[in-house]
C-alpha positions as CSV (number, residue, x, y, z in Angstrom):
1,X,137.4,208.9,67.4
2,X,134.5,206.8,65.9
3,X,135.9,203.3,67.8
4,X,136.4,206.1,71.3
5,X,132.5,206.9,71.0
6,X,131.6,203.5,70.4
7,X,133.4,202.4,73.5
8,X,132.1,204.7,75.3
9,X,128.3,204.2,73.9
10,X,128.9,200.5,74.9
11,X,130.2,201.2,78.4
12,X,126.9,203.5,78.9
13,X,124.9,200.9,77.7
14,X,126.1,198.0,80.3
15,X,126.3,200.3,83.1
16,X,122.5,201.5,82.3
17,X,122.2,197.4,82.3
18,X,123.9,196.6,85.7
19,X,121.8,199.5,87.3
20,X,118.7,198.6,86.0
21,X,119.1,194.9,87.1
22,X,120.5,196.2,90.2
23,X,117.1,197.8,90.9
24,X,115.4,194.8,91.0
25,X,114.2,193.5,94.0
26,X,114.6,190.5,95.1
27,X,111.0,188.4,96.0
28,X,110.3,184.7,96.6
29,X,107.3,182.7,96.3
30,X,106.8,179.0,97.8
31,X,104.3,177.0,96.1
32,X,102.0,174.7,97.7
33,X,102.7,172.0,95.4
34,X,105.2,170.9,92.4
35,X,104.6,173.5,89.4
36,X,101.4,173.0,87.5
37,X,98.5,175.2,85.7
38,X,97.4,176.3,89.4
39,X,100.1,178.4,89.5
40,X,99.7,179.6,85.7
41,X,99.4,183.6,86.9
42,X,102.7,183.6,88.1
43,X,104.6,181.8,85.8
44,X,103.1,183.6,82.7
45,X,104.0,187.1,84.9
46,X,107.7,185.4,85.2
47,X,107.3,184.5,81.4
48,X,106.3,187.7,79.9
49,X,108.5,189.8,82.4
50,X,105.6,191.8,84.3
51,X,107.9,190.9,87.3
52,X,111.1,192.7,86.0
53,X,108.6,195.7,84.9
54,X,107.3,196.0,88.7
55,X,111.2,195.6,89.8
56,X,110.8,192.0,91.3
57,X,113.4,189.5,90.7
58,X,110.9,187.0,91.1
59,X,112.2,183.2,92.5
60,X,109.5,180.6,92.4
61,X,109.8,177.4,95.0
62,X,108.2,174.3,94.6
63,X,108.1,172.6,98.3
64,X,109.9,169.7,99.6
65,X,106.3,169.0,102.1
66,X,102.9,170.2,100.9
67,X,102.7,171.8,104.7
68,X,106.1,173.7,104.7
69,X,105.1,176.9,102.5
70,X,103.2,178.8,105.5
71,X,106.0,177.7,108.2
72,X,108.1,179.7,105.4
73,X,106.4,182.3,105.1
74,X,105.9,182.8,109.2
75,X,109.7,182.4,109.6
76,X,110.1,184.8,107.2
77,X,112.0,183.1,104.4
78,X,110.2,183.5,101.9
79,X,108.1,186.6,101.2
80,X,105.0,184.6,99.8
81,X,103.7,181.2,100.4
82,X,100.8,179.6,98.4
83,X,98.7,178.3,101.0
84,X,94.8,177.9,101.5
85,X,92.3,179.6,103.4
86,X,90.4,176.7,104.9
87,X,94.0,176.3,106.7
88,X,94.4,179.6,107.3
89,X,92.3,179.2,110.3
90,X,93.7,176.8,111.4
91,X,97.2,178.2,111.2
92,X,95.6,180.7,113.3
93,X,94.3,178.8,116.1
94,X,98.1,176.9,116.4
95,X,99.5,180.4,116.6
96,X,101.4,180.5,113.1
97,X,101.7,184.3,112.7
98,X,100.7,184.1,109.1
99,X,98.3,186.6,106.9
100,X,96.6,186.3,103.7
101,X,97.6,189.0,101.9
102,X,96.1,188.1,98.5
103,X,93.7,185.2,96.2
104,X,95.3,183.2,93.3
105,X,92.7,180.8,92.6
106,X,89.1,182.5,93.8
107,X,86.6,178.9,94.1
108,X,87.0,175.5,95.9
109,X,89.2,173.0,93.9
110,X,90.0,170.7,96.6
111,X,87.4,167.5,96.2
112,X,87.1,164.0,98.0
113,X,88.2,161.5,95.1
114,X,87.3,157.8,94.7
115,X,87.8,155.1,91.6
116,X,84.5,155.5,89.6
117,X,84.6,152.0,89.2
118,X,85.2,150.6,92.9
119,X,83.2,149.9,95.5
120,X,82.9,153.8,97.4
121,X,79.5,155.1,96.0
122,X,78.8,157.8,98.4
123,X,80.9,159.5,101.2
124,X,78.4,156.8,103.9
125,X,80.5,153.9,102.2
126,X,83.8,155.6,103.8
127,X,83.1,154.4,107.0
128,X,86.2,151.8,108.2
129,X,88.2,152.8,104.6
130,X,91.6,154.4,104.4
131,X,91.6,158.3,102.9
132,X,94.9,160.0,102.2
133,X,95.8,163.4,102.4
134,X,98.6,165.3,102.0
135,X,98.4,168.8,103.4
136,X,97.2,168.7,107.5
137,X,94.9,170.9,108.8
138,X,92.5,170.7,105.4
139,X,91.1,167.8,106.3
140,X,89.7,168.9,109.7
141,X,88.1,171.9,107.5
142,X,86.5,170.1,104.8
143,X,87.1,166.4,104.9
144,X,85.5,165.5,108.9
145,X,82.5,168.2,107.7
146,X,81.8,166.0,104.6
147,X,82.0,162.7,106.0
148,X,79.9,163.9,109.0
149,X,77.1,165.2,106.9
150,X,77.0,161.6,105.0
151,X,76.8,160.1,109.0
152,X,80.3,158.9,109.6
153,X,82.4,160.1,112.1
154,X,86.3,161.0,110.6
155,X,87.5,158.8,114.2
156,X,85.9,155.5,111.8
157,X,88.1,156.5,108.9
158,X,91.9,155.5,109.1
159,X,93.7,158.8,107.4
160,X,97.3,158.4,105.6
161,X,99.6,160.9,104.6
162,X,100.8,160.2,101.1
163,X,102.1,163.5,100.8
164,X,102.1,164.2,97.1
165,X,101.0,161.3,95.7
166,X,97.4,161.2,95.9
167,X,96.7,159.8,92.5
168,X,99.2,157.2,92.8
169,X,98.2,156.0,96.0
170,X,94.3,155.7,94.9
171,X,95.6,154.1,91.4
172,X,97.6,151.3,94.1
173,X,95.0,150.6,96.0
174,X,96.5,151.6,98.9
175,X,93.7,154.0,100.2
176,X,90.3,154.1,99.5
177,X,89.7,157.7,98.5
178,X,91.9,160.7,98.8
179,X,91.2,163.8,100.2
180,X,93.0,167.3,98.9
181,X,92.8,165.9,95.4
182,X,91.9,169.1,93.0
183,X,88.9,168.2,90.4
184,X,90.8,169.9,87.9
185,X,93.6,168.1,88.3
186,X,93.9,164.6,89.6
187,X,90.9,163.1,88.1
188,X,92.6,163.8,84.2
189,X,95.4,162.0,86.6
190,X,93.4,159.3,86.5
191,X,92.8,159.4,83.0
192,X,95.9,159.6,82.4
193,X,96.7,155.9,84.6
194,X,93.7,154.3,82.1
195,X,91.5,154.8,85.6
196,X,88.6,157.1,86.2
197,X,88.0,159.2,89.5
198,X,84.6,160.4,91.0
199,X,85.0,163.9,93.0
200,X,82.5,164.3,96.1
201,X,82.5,168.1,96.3
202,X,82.6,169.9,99.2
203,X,80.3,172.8,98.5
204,X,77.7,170.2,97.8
205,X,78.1,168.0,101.3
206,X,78.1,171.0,104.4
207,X,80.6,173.3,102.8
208,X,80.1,176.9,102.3
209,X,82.5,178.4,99.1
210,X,86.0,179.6,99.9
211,X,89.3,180.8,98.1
212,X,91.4,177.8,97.3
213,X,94.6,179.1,96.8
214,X,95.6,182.2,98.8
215,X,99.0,184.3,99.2
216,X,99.9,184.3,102.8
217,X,103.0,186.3,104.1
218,X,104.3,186.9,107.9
219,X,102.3,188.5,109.7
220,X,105.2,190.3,111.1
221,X,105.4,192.3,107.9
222,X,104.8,195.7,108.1
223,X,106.2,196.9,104.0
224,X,103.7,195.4,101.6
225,X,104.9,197.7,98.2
226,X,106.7,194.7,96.7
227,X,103.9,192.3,97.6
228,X,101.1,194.9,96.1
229,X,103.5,194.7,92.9
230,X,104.0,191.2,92.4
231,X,100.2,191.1,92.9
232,X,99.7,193.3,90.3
233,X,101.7,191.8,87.8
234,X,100.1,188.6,88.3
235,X,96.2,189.9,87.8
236,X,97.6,191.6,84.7
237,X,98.9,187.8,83.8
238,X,95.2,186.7,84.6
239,X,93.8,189.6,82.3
240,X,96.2,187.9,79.5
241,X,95.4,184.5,80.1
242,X,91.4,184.9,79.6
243,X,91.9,186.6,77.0
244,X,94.0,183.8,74.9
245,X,94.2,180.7,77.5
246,X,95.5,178.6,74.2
247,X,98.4,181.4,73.6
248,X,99.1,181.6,77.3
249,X,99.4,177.9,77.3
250,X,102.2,177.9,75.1
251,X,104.0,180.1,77.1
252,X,102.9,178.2,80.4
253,X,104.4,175.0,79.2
254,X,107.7,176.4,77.8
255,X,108.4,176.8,81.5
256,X,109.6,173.7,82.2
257,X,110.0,170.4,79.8
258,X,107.3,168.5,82.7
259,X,104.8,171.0,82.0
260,X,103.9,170.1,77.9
261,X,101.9,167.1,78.5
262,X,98.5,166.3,77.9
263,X,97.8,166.0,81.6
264,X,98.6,169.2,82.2
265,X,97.3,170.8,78.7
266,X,93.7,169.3,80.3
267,X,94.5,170.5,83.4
268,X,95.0,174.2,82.1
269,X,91.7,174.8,80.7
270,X,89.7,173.3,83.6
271,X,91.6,175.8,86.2
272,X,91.7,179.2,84.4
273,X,88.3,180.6,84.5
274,X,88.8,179.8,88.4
275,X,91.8,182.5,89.1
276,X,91.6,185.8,90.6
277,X,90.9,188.4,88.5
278,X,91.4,190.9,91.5
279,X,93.6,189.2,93.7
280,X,94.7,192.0,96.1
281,X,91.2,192.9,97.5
282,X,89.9,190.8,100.3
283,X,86.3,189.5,100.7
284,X,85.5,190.5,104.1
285,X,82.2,188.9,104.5
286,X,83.7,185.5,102.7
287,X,85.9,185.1,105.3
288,X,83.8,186.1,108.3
289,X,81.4,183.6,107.0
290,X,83.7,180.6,106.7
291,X,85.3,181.3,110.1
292,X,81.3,181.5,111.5
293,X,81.2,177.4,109.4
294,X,84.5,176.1,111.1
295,X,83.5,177.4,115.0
296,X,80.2,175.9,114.3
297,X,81.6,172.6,113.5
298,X,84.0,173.0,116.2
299,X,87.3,173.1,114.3
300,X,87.8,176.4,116.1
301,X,87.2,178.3,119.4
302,X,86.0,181.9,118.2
303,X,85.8,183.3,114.6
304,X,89.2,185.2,114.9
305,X,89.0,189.1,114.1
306,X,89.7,189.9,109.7
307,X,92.5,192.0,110.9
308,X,94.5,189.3,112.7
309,X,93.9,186.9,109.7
310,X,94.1,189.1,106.6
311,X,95.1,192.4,105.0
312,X,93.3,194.1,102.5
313,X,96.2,195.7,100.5
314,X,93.4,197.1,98.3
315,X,92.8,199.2,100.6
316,X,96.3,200.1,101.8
């Protein structure tokens, strides 16, 4: 009787299991970029299983291209794509029926890097150089603004796509400067290559403040309860991380063997003051006021209506 009920105790037990990971929904998320303490939110809501507690069954997607996450998310196949909103615009104008639909990291990160030690002492000394960039569509935004306000025209800069490997291109000498690389990133990059970078900042040559990395989803989507929960678990992830950014560290870089290196240990403590501690709600008058910057240097036509751009799920 005793080995009956204790069948039947385990049968209860692994049916109660399949249900409950049957539940679970399943959610994707396409990075803008190869793993790294950018991203720390989501992977320390994957690590400490606020996901599985909101019902996600959360896959995380590093990108082949820098510029394919928001094509993804249009198409629909993926329900997130980590994007930014000086490209959202952009997106916009080219008809990409994309939406942001939430803020991972809240300030600019995105700055125009040089060797401290070479011969590029001011944006003016860019004129006839090679830059290199690796995600389209940011440059227009930030990049010709900055050169222009330093009286060089981006048509007398030769621009190269080195996709992701802006540090290693600078290190080679094969550009100049790159554009798109993050301060808290590529310049302990440099560090790390026994070089040192110097980041022009845009906020400091034309460019009014922006969200650097935003969730964008397709604008087709109507059902927003699973992205309002994977939300959710990730500002609770934020709440744990500035609240013990050396304990959430740990847990960052057990994620993947790449991730425990100095580089990125650096990396981690430059980046998380910078995420969203309310990354549902939408700053209205942010965004009106960026998209009033880029029609006024002529990267777009009309400042396109909040609603056609963004959703504010905070208020949904």
């Amino acid at each position: 009787m005793k080995s009956l009920l204790a069948a039947l105790i385990l049968s209860a037990s692994a049916a109660a299991g399949t249900t409950a990971t049957a539940a679970e929904t399943k959610f994707s998320v396409m990075l803008d970029w190869f793993i790294n303490p950018d991203h720390g939110p989501i992977i320390i809501a994957k690590q400490r299983g606020y996901f599985k507690e909101a019902g996600l069954d959360v896959e995380i997607i590093a990108p082949a291209d820098p510029s394919d996450p928001p094509k993804m998310a249009a198409a629909g196949k993926v329900d997130l794509a980590v994007s930014y909103q000086p490209q959202l615009y952009l997106q916009h104008k080219e008809g990409l029926p994309v939406v942001r639909v939430g803020t991972l990291v809240s300030s600019p990160l995105y700055c125009v890097m040089v060797d401290a030690e070479g011969p590029i002492k001011s944006l003016a000394d860019l004129k006839g150089k090679r830059v290199g960039f690796s995600v389209p569509g940011i440059e227009e935004a930030l990049l010709h603004c900055m050169l222009r306000s330093n009286g060089v025209e981006p048509s007398e800069v030769e621009q190269i796509n080195v996709n992701f490997a802006l540090t290693a291109a600078l290190a080679a000498g094969r550009v100049d400067a790159t554009s798109g690389a993050f301060r808290n990133f590529e310049l302990h990059q440099m560090e790390a290559v026994d070089r040192k970078g110097k980041c022009f900042l845009p906020e400091e040559h034309g460019v009014p403040s922006y969200e650097e990395l935003i969730y964008e989803a397709s604008a087709e989507r109507t059902d927003f309860v699973d992205v309002k929960k994977f939300l959710s678990a990730t500002a609770r992830a934020t709440k744990d991380i500035l609240a013990d950014p050396e304990g959430t560290w740990n847990e960052f870089k057990s994620y993947g063997a790449e991730l425990d290196d100095k580089l990125n240990h650096a990396a981690w403590f430059d980046t998380y003051p910078k995420f969203a501690t309310d990354p549902i709600s939408l700053d209205v008058a942010g965004y009106r006021a960026f998209g009033a910057y880029l029609k006024e240097v002529g990267m777009i036509d009309e400042v396109p209506a909040i609603e056609t751009i963004a959703r504010d799920l905070g208020t949904q």
